[in-house]
N, C-alpha and C positions, 0 to 999 in steps of 0.2 A: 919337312918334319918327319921325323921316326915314328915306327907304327908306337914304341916305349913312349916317346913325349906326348903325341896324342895321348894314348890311356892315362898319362900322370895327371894331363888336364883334364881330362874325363871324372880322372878320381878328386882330385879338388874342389871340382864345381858342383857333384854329390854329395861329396861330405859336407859344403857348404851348406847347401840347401835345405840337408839333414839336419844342420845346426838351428839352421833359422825356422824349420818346421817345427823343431823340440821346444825355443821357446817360444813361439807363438803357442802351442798349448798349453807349456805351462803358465803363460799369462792369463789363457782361458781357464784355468784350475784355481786360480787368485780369490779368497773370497770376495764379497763383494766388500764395500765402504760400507762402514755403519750409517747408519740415518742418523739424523743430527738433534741434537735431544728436543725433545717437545717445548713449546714456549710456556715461559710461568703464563697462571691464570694472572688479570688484574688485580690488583690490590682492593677487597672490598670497599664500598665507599665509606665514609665517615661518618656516622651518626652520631650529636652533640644534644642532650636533654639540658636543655636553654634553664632555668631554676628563676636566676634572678633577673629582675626586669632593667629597664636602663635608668629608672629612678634607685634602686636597690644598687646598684655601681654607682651612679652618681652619690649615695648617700655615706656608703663602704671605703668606695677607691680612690674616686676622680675628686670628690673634695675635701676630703681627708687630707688627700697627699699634695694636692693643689696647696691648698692654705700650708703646711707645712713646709713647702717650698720658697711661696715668700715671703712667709715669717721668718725664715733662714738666714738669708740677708736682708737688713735694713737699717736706716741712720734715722733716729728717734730723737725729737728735740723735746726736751725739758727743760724744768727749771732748776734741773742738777746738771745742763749739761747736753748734750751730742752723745747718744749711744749709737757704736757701731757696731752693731747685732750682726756676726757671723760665724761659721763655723772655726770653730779655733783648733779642737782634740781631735786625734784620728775614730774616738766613739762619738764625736759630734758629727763628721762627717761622714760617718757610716750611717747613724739614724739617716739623716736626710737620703744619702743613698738609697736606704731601701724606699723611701719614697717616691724618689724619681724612678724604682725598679717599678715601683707599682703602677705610679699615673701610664707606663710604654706599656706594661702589661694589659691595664686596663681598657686601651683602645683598641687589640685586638679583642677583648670580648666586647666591644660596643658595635664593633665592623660585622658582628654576625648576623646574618639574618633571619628574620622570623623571631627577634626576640621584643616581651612587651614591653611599652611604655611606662606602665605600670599596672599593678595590682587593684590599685583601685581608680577612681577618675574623678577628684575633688571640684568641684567647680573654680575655675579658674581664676584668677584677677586678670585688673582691666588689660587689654592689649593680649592676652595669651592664649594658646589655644589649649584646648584639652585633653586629655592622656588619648582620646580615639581621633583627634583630628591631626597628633601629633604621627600618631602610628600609619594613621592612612599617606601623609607626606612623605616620612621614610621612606612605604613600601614604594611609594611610587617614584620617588628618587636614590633611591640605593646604591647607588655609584656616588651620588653627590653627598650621602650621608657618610660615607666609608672615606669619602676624600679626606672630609673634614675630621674625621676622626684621625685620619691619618695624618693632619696636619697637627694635630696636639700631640701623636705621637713624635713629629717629626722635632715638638718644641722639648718635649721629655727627652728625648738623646741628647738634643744641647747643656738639658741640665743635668744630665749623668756626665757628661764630657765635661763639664767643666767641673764640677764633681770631682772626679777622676781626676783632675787637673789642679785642683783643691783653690781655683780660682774663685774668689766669691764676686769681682765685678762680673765674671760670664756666667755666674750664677743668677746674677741678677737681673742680666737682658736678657736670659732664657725665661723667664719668668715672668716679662713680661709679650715675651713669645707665645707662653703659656696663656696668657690673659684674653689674648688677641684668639687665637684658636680656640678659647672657650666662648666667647661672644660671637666667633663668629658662627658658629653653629646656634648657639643659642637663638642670636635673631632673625638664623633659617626656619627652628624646627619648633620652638617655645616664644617666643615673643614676637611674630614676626611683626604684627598690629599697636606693638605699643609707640605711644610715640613717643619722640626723643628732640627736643629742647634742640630750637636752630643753630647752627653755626654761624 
């Protein structure tokens, strides 16, 4: 090897190192990353000022729109005749609809809790308990009082679907879907003591 080709590898492997020294600094020179934005706070919680009692829905909502439900569909014997009472007009089955909006609506305000039995506490008939024996059950079943509520709602979708479907025979087994989900909470929470005629 030439004392020239020595020096040329000489000079290569300086300027090399030269290169790789310039950017390692200016890596060091990089600002930094930003910090990554702050996490939102939680969502405050929800506060709901309860108003009306579960007699007050029940008096409003739930049998209002119940009995209009099925009254909607039915085959009436007289002595004119077999009437078969159903929705006919697209404003006939709109009323009813908004009915069945209501009974679905109404179970989520019965699911809430902390809300009262009622405003006042009449003394009961036979078999039933009374507006603070009813509320002390609730509080202490409240899963099992929301089922059931959710079970009447579950009967109100069949009759908004069939509804929607402008079917009145599925309007009419929702109805009695309806019926069974009102009983059945009734003889949890209002009449558990009455009695009922053997089978």
């Amino acid at each position: 090897m030439t004392l020239r080709q020595s020096l040329t590898h000489t000079d290569v492997g300086a300027t090399v190192a030269a290169a790789l020294t310039s950017l390692a600094g200016l890596a060091g020179c990089s600002p930094p990353a930003a910090p990554p934005p702050p996490a939102a706070p939680p969502p405050p919680a929800l506060t709901f000022h309860l108003t009306a009692t579960i007699q007050d829905l029940m008096d409003a909502q739930i049998d209002p729109s119940a009995d209009a439900l099925w009254d909607a569909v039915a085959f009436i014997a007289s002595t004119r005749g077999v009437e078969d009472r159903k929705p006919r007009t697209d404003e006939e089955w709109k009323a009813v609809r908004t009915n069945a909006v209501t009974l679905i609506e109404a179970a989520n305000l019965l699911s809430m809790p902390g809300r009262l039995v009622a405003s006042n506490d009449p003394t009961p008939k036979e078999g039933e308990l009374n507006a603070a024996d009813m509320g002390r059950r609730i509080a202490a079943t409240q899963a099992g009082f929301v089922q059931l509520a959710r079970n009447l709602q579950a009967a109100g979708l069949r009759a908004l679907s069939a509804i929607d479907a402008k079917n009145p025979d599925a309007l009419m087994e929702a109805g009695g879907a309806i019926d069974e989900a009102c009983e059945a909470c009734h003889v949890t929470y209002w009449y558990p003591n009455q009695r009922r005629p053997a089978s």
